[in-house]
C-alpha positions as CSV (number, residue, x, y, z in Angstrom):
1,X,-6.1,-15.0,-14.2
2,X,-5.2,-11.7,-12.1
3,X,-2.0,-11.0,-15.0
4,X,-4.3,-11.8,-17.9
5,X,-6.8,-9.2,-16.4
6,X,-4.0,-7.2,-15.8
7,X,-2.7,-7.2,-20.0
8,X,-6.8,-6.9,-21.0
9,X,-6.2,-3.5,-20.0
10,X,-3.0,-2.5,-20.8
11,X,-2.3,0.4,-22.3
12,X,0.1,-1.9,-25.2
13,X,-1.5,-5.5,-25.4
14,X,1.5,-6.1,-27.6
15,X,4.4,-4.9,-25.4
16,X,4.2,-7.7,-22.9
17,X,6.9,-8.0,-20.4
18,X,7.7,-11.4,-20.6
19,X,10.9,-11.3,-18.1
20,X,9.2,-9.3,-15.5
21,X,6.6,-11.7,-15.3
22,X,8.7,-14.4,-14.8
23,X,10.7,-12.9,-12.7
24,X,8.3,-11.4,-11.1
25,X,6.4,-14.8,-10.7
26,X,9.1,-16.9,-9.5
27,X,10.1,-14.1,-6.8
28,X,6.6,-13.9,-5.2
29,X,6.5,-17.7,-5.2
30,X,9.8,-18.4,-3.6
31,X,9.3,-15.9,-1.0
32,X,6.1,-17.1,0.0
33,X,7.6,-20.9,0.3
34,X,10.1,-19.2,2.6
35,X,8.0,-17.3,4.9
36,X,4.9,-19.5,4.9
37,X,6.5,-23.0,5.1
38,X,9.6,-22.0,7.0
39,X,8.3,-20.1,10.7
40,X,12.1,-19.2,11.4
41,X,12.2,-16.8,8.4
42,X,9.2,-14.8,9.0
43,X,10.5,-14.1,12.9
44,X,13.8,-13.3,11.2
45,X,12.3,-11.0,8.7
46,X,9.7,-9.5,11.4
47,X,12.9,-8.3,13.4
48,X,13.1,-5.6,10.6
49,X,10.0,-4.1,11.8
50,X,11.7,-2.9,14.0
51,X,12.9,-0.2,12.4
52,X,9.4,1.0,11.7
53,X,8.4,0.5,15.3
54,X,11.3,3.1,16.2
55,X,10.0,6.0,13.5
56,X,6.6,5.6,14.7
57,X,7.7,5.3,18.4
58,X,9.8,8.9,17.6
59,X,6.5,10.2,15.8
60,X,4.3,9.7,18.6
61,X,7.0,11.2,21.3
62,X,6.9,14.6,18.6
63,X,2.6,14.3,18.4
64,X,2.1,13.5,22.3
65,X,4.1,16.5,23.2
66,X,1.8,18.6,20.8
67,X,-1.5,17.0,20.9
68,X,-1.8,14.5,24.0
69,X,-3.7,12.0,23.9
70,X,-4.9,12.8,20.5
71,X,-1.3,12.3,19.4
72,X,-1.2,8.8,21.1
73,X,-0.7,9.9,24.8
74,X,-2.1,8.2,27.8
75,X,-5.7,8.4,27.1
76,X,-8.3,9.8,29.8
77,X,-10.6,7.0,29.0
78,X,-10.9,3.5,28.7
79,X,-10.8,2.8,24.9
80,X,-13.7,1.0,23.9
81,X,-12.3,-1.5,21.0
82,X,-8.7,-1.4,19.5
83,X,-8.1,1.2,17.6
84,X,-11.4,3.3,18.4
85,X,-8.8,5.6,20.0
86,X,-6.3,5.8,17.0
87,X,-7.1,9.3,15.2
88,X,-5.4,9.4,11.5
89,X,-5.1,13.2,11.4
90,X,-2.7,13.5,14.6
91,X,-1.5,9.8,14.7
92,X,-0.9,8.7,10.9
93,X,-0.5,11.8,8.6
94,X,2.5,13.2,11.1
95,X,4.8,10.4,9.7
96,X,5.0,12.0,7.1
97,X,6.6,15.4,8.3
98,X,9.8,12.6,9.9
99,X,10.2,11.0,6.9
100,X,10.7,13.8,5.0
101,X,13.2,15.7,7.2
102,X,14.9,12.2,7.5
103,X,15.1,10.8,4.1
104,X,16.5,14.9,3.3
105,X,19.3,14.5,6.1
106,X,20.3,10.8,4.3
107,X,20.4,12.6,0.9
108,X,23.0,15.5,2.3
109,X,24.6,12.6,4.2
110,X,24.7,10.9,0.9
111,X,23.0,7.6,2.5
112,X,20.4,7.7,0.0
113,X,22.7,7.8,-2.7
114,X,24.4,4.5,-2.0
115,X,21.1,2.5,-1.5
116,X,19.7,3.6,-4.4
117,X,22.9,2.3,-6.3
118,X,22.8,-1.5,-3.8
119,X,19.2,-1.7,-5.5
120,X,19.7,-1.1,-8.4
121,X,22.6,-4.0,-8.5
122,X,20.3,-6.5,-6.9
123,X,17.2,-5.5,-8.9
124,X,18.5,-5.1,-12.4
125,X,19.4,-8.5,-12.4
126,X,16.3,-9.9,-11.3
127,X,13.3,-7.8,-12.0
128,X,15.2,-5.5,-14.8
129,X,13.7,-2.8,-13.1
130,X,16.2,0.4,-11.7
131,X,17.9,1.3,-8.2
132,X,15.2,4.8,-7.9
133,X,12.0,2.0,-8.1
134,X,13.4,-0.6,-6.1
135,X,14.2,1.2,-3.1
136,X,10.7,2.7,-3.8
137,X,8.9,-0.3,-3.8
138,X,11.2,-1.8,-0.9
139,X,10.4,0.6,1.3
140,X,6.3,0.4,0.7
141,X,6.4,-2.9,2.7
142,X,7.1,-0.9,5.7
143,X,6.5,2.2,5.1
144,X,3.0,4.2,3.5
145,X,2.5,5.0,0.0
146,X,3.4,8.4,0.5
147,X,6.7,7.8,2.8
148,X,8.1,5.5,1.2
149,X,8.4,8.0,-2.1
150,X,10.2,10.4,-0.1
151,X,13.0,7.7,0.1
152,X,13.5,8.9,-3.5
153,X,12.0,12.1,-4.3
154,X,14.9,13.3,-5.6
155,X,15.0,10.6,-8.3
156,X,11.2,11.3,-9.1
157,X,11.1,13.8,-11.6
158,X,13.5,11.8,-13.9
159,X,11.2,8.6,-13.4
160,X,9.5,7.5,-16.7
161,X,5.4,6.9,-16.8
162,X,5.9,3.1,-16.2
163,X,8.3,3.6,-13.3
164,X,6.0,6.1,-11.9
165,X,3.0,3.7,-12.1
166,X,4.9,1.3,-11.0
167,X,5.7,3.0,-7.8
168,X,2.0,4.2,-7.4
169,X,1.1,0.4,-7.9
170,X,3.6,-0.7,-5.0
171,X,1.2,2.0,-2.9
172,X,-1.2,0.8,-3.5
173,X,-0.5,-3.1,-2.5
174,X,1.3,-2.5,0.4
175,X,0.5,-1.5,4.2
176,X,2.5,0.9,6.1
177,X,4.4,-0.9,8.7
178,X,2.6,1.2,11.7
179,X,-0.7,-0.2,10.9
180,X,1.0,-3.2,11.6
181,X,0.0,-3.9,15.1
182,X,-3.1,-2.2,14.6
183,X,-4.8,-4.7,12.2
184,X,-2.7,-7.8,14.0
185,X,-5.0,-6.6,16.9
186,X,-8.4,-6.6,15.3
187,X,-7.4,-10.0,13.2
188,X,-5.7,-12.2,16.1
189,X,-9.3,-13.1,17.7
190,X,-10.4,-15.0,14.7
191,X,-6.6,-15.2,12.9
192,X,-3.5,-17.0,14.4
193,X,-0.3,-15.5,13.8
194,X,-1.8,-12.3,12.6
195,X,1.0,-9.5,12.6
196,X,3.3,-12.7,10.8
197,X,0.3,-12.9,8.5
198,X,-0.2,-9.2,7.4
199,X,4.1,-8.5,7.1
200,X,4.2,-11.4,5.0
201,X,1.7,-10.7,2.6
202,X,2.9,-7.0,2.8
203,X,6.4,-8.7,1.7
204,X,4.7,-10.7,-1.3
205,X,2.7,-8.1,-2.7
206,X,5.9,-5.8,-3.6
207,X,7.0,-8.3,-6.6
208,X,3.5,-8.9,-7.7
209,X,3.1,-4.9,-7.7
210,X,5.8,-4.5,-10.2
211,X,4.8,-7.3,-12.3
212,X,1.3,-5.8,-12.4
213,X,1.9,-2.5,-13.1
214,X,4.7,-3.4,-16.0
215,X,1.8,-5.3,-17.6
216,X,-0.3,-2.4,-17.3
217,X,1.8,0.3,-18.5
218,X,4.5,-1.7,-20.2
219,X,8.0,0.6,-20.5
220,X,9.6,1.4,-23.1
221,X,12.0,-0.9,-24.4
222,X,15.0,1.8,-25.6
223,X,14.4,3.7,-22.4
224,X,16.9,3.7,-19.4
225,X,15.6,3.0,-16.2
226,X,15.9,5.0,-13.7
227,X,19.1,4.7,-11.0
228,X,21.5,8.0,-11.1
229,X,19.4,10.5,-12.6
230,X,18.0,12.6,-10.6
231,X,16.1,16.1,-10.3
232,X,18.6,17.4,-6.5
233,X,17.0,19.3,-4.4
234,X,18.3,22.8,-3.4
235,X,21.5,22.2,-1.7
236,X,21.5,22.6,1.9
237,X,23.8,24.9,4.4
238,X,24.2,21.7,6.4
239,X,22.3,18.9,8.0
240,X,20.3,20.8,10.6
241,X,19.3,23.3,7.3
242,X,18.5,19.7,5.2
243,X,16.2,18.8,8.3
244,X,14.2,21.9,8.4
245,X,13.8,22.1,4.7
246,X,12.8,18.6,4.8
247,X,10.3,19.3,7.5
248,X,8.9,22.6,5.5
249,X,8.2,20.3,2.4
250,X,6.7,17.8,4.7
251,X,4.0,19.9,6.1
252,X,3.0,21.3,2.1
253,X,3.0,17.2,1.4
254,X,0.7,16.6,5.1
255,X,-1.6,19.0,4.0
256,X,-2.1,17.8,0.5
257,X,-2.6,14.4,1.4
258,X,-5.1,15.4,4.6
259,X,-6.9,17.9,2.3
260,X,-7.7,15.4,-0.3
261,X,-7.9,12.4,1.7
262,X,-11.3,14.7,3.3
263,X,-12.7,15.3,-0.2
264,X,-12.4,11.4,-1.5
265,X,-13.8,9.7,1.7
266,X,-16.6,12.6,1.2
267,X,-17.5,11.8,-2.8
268,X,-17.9,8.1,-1.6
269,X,-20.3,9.2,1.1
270,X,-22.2,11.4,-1.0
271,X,-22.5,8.6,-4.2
272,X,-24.1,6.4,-1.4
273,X,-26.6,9.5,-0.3
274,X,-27.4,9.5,-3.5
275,X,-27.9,5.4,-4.1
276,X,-29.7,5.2,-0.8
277,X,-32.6,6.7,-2.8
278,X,-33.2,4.0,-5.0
279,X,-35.2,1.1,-3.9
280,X,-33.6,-1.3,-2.0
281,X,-31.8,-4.8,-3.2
282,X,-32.4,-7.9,-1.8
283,X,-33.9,-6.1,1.5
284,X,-30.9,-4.2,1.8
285,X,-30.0,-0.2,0.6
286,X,-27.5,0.1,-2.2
287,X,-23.9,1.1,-1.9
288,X,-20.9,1.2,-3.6
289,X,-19.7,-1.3,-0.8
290,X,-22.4,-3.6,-1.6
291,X,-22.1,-2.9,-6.1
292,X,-18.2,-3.8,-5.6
293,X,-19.3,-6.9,-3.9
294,X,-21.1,-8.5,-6.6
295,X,-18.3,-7.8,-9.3
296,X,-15.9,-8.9,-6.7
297,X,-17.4,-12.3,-5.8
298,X,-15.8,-14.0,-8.5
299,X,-12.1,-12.5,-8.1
300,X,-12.9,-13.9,-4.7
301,X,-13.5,-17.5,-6.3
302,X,-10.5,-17.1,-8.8
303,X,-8.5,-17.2,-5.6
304,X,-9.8,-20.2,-4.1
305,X,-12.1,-19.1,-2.1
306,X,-15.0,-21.7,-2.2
307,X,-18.4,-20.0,-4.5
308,X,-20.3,-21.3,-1.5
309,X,-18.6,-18.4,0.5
310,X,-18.0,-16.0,-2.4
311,X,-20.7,-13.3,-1.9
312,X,-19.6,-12.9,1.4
313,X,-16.0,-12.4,0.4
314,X,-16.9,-10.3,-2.4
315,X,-18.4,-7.9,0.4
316,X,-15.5,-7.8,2.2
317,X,-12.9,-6.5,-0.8
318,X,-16.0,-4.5,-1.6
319,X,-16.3,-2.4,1.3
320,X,-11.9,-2.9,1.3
321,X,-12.3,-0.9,-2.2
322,X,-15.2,1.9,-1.3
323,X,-13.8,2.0,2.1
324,X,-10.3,1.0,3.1
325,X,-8.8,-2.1,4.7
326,X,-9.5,-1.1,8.1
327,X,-12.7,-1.3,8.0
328,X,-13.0,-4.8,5.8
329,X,-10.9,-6.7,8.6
330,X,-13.5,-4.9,11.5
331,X,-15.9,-6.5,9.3
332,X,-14.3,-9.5,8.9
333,X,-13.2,-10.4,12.6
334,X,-17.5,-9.4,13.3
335,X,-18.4,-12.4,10.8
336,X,-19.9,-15.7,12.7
337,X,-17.2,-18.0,13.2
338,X,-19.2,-20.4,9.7
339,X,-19.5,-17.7,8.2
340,X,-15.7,-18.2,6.0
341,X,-13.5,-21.2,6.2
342,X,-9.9,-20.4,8.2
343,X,-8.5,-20.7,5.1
344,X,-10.9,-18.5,3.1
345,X,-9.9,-16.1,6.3
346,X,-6.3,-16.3,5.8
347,X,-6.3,-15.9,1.9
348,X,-9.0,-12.7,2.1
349,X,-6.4,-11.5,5.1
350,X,-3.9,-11.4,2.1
351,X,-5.7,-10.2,0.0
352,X,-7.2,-7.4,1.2
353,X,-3.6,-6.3,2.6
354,X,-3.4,-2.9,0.6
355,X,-4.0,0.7,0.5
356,X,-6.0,0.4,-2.9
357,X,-9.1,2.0,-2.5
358,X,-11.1,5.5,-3.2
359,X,-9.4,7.9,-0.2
360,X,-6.1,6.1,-0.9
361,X,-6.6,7.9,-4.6
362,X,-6.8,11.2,-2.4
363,X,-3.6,10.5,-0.1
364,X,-1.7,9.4,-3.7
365,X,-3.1,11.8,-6.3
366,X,-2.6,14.5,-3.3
367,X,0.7,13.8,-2.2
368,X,2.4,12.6,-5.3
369,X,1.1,16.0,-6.8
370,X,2.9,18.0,-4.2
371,X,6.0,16.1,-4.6
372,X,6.0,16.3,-8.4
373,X,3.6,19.2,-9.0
374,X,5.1,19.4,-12.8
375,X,3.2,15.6,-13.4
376,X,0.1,16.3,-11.4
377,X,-2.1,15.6,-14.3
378,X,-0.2,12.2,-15.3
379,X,-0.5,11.2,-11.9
380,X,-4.0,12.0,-11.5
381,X,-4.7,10.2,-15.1
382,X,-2.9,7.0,-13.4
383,X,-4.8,7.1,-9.9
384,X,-7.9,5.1,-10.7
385,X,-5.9,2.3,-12.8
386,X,-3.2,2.5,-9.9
387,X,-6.4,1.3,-7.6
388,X,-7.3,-1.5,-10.2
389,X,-3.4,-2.5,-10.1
390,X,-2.9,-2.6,-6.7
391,X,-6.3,-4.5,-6.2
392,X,-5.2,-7.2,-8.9
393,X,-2.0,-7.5,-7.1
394,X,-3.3,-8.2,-3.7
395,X,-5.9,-10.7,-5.2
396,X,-2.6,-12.7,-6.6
397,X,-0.9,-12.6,-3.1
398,X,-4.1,-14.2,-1.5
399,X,-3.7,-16.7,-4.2
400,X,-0.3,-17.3,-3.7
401,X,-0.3,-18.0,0.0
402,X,-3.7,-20.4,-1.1
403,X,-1.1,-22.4,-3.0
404,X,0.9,-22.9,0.2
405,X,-1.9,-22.9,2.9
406,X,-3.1,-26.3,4.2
């Protein structure tokens, strides 16, 4: 259902990627018999985590020393809830000046290089797509939709419009890895296994991303994909000089994506202003939250969810859309305990695992645009249908751990 939505508006109904979607199909459903009926392979596979544990570990040591508790210091207060204390501006956006200075010192190091060629082995022969996007997509599973690009921006400007959906799409489907723990911790009253949960559907997303977006914006048959061509940046004095310029592009990128980020969150607020003057519905105000809902409901049945519990799904991936994620699993760990099944809990837990929503547009349409500011307008034109992609995908992840749930 989710892929046929998926070609219904594609921008060639008749260029359909038949391998990808096999590939892409069998992939998602093999991991997810792995991790989901196998324990010992999601613990194995949550050891690499890790990795993302350290960068945000290093982060915080750089944003405590500048903004204290702000920055993720010892607070002066006893935090109310999880996360009340967790302020995006000084403890989420910062990431983003590390990974850039890092992923510049890998490319002088010529790190970045190599990986780039190792995916493009293993992913040519599997999903047919190139090294640039695979790495790409790879790192979305741990890292944000606007880090994880900076693990290739020097590949980006040579990436075609599919590709560069594509990679949007992963974005948009994905977590970062340091909201990790912070979601396990507002999930694991009501959810068993949380943080396993939310890395594994993190995990299955990725293929169903790519399978989405290439039936979205199919690519173009005679075109090469994307592996060692590349737009290099200026060439550095050495590795300390690759750090700092790294860092300098960094801060334009944190800026972009905090500026816009502001403005998106804001239109949504400001559409609900203006909705909040009509009558209310059902003895409730109307909001965009509340609109998504009802055309939701039944992308909430199509996934198993019973129609019994459908509206109240079809709240949650609305306020998840209008919103963000955060604020859907608050929502969801608040619900009485009849309010969803465990299972309809576990498969709404999977699907709404995913940045796709209206102030991700700003982080993506923002930061892409900084990175690339020669395709700010194709980006831009892709944003809202990058949201749609990366919703679809999500919606097929919570139907493929359905499949495998008890």
């Amino acid at each position: 259902m989710f892929i046929l939505l998926a070609w219904l508006v594609s921008e060639n109904r008749r260029r359909i990627p038949w391998r990808i979607i096999g590939a892409g199909l069998a992939v998602q459903l093999a991991l997810a018999g792995l991790f989901l009926t196998i324990p010992a392979a999601r613990q194995a596979f949550l050891q690499l985590n890790a990795v993302v544990e350290a960068l945000e570990t290093a982060t915080r040591a750089g944003t405590t020393f500048v903004f204290g508790y702000l920055g993720g210091g010892t607070l002066p207060f006893a935090e109310p809830a999880p996360g009340a204390a967790y302020v995006f501006a000084f403890r989420g956006l910062p990431i983003i000046l590390v990974m850039s200075a890092l992923s510049a010192a890998l490319f002088h190091l010529g790190v970045l290089q190599r990986v780039v060629q190792l995916f493009s082995l293993l992913l040519r022969k599997t999903l047919g797509i190139g090294g640039a996007l695979g790495l790409g997509t790879a790192a979305n599973i741990f890292m944000g939709m606007i880090e994880a690009p900076l693990f290739v921006r020097p590949y980006l400007g040579a990436m075609r419009r599919n590709e560069l959906f594509a990679l949007m799409t992963a974005g948009m489907a994905t977590i970062a890895g340091t909201m990790l723990v912070l979601y396990a911790g507002i999930l694991s009253p009501v959810l068993p296994d949380a943080l396993g949960h939310i890395l594994v559907a993190s995990i299955l997303s990725a293929p169903a991303a790519i399978l989405i977006a290439a039936v979205m914006v199919p690519a173009d048959p005679d075109a090469p994909v994307t592996d060692g061509v590349m737009h290099a940046p200026a060439e550095a004095a050495g590795l300390m000089d690759a750090v700092c310029q790294g860092t300098a592009q960094g801060l334009s990128l944190f800026l972009h994506v905090a500026a816009s980020l502001v403005v998106l969150v804001a239109l949504v607020a400001l559409v609900n202003e203006g909705l909040d003057l009509l009558p209310d519905v059902a003895g409730q105000p109307l909001t965009l939250q509340r609109m998504f809902g009802v055309l939701l409901a039944p992308l909430a049945w199509c996934m198993g969810v019973p129609w019994s519990e459908c509206h109240t799904a079809g709240q949650l991936l609305g306020v998840k859309v209008a919103l963000n994620e955060f604020i859907a699993y608050m929502n969801m760990a608040a619900l009485p305990a009849d309010a969803l099944s465990a299972k309809s809990r576990v498969v709404l837990t999977y699907a709404m695992c995913g940045f796709a929503n209206f102030g991700s547009l700003g982080i993506m349409v923002g930061g892409l645009g900084s990175l690339l500011p020669e395709r700010r307008a194709e980006i831009a034109a892709l944003g809202l249908r990058s949201i749609l992609a990366g919703m679809l995908a999500t919606c097929m992840t919570g139907s493929v751990a359905g499949v495998f749930l008890p």
